[in-house]
N, C-alpha and C positions, 0 to 999 in steps of 0.2 A: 522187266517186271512191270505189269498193266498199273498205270497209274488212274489213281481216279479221279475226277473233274467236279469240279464242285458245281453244283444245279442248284437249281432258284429251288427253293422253301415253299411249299405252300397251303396255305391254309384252307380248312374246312371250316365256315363259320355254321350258325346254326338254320341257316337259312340255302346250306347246301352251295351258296356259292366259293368262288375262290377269293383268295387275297394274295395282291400281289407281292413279290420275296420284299427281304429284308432292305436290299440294297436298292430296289426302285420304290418302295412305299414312303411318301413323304414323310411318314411319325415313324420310327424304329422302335423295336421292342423295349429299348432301354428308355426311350423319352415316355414310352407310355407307362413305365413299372412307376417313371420319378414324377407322373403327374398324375395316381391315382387319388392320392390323398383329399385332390378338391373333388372330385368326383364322384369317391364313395358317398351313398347315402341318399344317394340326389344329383341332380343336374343343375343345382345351384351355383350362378355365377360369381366370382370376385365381387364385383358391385354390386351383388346381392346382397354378399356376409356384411361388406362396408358400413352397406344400410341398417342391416338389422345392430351392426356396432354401435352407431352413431347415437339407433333409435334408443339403445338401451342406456348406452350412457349418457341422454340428455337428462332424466330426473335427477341421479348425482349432481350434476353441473345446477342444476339448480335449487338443491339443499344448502349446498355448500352457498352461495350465493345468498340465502335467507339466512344462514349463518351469520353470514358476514353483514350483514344488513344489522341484524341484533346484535352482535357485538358492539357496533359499532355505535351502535344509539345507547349499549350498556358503559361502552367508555366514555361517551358526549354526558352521563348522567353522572359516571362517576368525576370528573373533573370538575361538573356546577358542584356535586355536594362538597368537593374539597375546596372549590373556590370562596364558596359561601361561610364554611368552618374556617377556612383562612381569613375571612376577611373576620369573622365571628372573633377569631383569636388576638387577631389587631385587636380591635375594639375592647377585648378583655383586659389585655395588654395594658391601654393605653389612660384604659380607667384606672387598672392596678396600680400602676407609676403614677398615678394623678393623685389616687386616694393615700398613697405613703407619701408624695411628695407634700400633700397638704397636711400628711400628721404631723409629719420630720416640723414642716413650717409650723406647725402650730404648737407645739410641742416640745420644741427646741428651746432650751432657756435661753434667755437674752442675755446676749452681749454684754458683760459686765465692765463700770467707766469708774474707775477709781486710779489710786497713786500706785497701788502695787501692781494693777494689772498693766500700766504701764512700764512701771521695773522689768515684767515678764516681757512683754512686746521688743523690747529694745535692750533686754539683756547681752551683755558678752562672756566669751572665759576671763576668768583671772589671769591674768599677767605677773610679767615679776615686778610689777610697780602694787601686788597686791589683789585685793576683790574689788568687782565693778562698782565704778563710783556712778551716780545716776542725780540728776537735779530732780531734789525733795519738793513733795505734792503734800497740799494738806487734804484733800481729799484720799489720804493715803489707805484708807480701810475701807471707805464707803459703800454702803449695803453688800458688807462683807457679815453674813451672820457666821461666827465660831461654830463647828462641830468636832464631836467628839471622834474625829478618822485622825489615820497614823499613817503618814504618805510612805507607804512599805522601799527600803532601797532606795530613800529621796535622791540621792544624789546621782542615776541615773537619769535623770527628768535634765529635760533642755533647759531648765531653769531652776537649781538647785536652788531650796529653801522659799523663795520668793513663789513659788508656782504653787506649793502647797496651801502658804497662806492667803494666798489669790485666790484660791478654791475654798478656803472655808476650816482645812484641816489643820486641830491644834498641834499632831503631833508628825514629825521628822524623824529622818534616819541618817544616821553617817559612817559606813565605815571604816575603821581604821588601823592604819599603820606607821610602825615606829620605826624611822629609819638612823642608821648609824650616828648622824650628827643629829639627834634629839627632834626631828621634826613628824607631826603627825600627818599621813597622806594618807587622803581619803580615797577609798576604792574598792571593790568587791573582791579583786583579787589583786595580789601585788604582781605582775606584771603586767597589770594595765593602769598603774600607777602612773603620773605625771604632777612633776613636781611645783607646776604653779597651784596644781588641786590641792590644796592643806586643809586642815578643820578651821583654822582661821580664817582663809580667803572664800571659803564656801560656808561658813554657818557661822563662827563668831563674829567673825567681822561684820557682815550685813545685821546680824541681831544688834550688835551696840550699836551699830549706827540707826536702827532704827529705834530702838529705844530711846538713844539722844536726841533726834529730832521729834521726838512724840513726847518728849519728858517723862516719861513712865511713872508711874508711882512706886515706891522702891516695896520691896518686901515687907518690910519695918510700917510698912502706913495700913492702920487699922480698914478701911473704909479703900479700896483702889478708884480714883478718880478716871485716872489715864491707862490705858494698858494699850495694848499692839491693836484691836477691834474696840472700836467704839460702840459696835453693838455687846460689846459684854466685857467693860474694862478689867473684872476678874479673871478673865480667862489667859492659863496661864500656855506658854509658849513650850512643849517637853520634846527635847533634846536626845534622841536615844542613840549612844557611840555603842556599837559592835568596836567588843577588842579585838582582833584579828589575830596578835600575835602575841608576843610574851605581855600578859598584864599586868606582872609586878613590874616591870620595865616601862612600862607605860602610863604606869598611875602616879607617879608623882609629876610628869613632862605633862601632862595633862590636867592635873591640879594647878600647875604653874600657869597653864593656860587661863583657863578660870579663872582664877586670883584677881583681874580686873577686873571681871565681870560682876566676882562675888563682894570687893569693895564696895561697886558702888550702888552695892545692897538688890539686884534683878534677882539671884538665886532665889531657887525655894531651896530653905535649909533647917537642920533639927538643931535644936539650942540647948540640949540636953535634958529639955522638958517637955518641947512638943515642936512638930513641923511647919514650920512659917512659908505659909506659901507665896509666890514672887513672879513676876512676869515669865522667869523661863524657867524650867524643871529641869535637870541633869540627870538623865539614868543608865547605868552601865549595863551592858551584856553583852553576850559571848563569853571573851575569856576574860571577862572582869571578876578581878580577885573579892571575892565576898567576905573574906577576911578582913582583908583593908578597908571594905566600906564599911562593915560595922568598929573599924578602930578609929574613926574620928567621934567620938561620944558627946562630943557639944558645940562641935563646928561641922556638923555632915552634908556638904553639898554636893555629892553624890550619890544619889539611891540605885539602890539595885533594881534586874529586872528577875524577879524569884518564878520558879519551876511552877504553873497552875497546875501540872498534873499531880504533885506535892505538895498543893498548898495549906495543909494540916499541916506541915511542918512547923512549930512552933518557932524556928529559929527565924520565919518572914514574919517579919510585922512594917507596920503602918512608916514606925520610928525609922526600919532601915531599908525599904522596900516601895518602890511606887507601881510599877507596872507585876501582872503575874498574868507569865507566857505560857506559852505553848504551840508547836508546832501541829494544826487539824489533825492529821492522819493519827498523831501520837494519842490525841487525845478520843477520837472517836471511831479509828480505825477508816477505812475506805468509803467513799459513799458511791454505794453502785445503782443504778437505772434512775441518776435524774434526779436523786429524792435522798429526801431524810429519814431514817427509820425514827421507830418512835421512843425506840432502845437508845439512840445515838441524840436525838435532844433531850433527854432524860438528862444524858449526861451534861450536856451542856447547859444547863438549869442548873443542875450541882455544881460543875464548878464557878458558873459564873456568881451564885450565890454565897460562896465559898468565902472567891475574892472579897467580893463585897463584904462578906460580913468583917472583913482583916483591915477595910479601910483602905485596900488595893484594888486598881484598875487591870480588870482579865482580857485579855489581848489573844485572838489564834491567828497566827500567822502562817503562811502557804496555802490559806485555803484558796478555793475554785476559782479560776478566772474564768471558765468556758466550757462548759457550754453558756453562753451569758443567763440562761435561763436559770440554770441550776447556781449561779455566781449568786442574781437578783436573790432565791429561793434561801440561802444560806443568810445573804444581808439580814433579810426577813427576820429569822429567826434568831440570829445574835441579837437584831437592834430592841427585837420585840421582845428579848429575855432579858435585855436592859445592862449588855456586854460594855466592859469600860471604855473601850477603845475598840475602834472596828478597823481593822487594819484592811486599807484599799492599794491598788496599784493604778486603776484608772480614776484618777480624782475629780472629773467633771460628771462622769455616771455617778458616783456616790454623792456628792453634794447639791448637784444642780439638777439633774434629769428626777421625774417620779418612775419610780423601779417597776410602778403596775405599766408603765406603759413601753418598755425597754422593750419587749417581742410585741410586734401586733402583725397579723393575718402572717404569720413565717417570717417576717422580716425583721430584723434588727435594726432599732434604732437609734440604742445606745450602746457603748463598749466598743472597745478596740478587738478587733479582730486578729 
């Protein structure tokens, strides 16, 4: 069978010459299909298109680069203005603390130098040898003026009874309980009870012992010469026992307590004609039987403390009643946004006029401690409604500090926080 021979290829181009075959031409058809692509169009070289690349992307390159030039002068502007508010802020700072530290100073009541505020500095617990014994100062009261405050829960204070009268405040709190063998422990709740804390080692004891070194003037003396404050030897000392637990159980152990107190004549007591007032006042509440206080009819050395929200009740009078309470919220409901409605001092006008007209001092206890703004706002308005008793728990803001200056520029200057 004729086989056939393979023969050279060749081309007709257009100019009628040949071209030599596939296998002696240096470019083959195949390199010349894979390198038309630079070719179409033009005879333009590799290092052509480079250039025209370069050429085109040189004004991006230098966008971006003016870019970057503004940012960069927008960030150096923004770090002076924050440096400058920074240092602006120091400065604000530095007056703010300047300007409260010169109110705090200037404004701050001084240091008070008497025999009581002594007692408070170097107080201790009671012991079982008794209440702190402390070497007697005759400047024991000195520019102590008496006010009319009720050191609410005295006997949480780091210096029970002494701390109140160091500030100013004529009236105390104690309360109590009565334990199996007849002793009264003083305590908000009985098991935080401890048995050297008594009503005697924390409040009688320390009152006759101050009484006998000041020589009081007894109840019995027309004219009081001596009393506990030399700025107001009238002004009397009141005692107020919360009964805690059973109070027919507890009012005679507590009578018996008294009893040397009321010998040697300090009581304010009723004679069956009228009330004789005395260096210290006794008044019962809580679970103090009212029964029992009005059953001593000519020897009464304990006064009740009668219901304000009640106090039309004919059965409180002057004879068996000294304080007339009330717990705030009971009495005028909630005070909401800071402030007092005009509905809610209304009320407190009425009752405190109430008391008063009975010959009893009206007392609200629980009110506001805080926001201290709204506390100061409340003082206001009881002291300015002419309230018998203002019942406080920080007893240097209420007697010492002036209450318009207590908040200045947001800052608190007085109150416990």
């Amino acid at each position: 069978m004729p086989t056939f021979k393979d023969f050279p290829r060749r081309y007709h181009d257009t100019n009628g010459s040949d071209i030599e075959s596939q296998a002696s031409s240096s470019v083959d058809l195949e390199d010349i299909e894979k390198t038309k692509w630079y070719h179409h169009g033009g005879s333009k070289s590799f290092k052509s298109l480079i250039s025209v690349r370069e050429w085109r992307s040189r004004p991006s390159k230098g966008v971006d680069l003016e870019r970057r030039r503004r940012r960069k002068a927008l960030v150096r502007k923004l770090f002076i203005v924050l440096g400058v508010l920074g240092c602006f802020g120091i400065v604000v700072a530095i007056t703010y603390v300047s300007f409260v530290g010169a109110l705090i100073s200037r404004l701050e009541p001084p240091k008070v130098s008497s025999g009581l505020q002594h007692i408070v500095d170097n107080w201790n617990e009671p012991d079982a040898a008794g209440a702190y014994k402390f070497e007697w100062r005759d400047e024991f009261s000195r520019d102590i003026v008496p006010k009319s405050c009720h050191s609410h829960n005295d006997y949480w204070r780091s210096v029970p009874t002494y701390e109140a009268l160091a500030a100013g405040c004529v009236g105390i709190e104690a309360d109590i309980w009565l334990t199996d063998d007849n002793e009264l422990l003083v305590s908000h709740a009985w098991k935080s009870t401890k048995r050297e804390r008594t009503l005697r080692s924390l409040y009688l004891d320390p009152l006759t012992n101050i009484f006998e070194n000041r020589n009081v003037s007894t109840a019995s003396a027309e004219n009081k010469e001596v009393g506990v404050f030399d700025a107001d030897p009238n002004a009397s000392v009141v005692l107020l026992i919360d009964f805690k637990n059973d109070g027919h159980k507890i009012w005679p152990i507590l009578l018996s307590q008294l009893q040397p107190l009321r010998e040697k004549g300090w009581l304010t007591y009723f004679n069956g004609t009228k009330v004789v007032p005395g260096p210290l006042t006794v008044v019962g509440t809580g679970n103090t039987p009212f029964e029992l206080v009005q059953a001593n009819n000519t020897n009464r050395y304990v006064f009740f403390d009668a219901p304000l929200n009640d106090i039309s009740n004919p059965s409180y009078t002057v004879e068996n009643s000294y304080y007339a309470s009330v717990q705030m919220s009971k009495a005028i409901g909630r005070i909401w946004f800071n402030r007092l409605t005009a509905g809610q001092v209304d009320t407190l006008k009425k009752q405190i006029k109430a008391a008063a007209d009975k010959g009893l001092k009206s007392r609200y206890w629980d009110t506001p401690s805080w926001p201290i703004s709204l506390r100061d706002k409340v003082w206001f308005t009881l002291t300015e409604n002419d309230v018998g008793m203002l019942n406080v728990d920080d007893l240097i803001s209420a007697t010492r500090w002036n209450w318009n200056w207590c908040v200045i520029a947001g800052f608190t200057l007085c109150g416990k926080s």
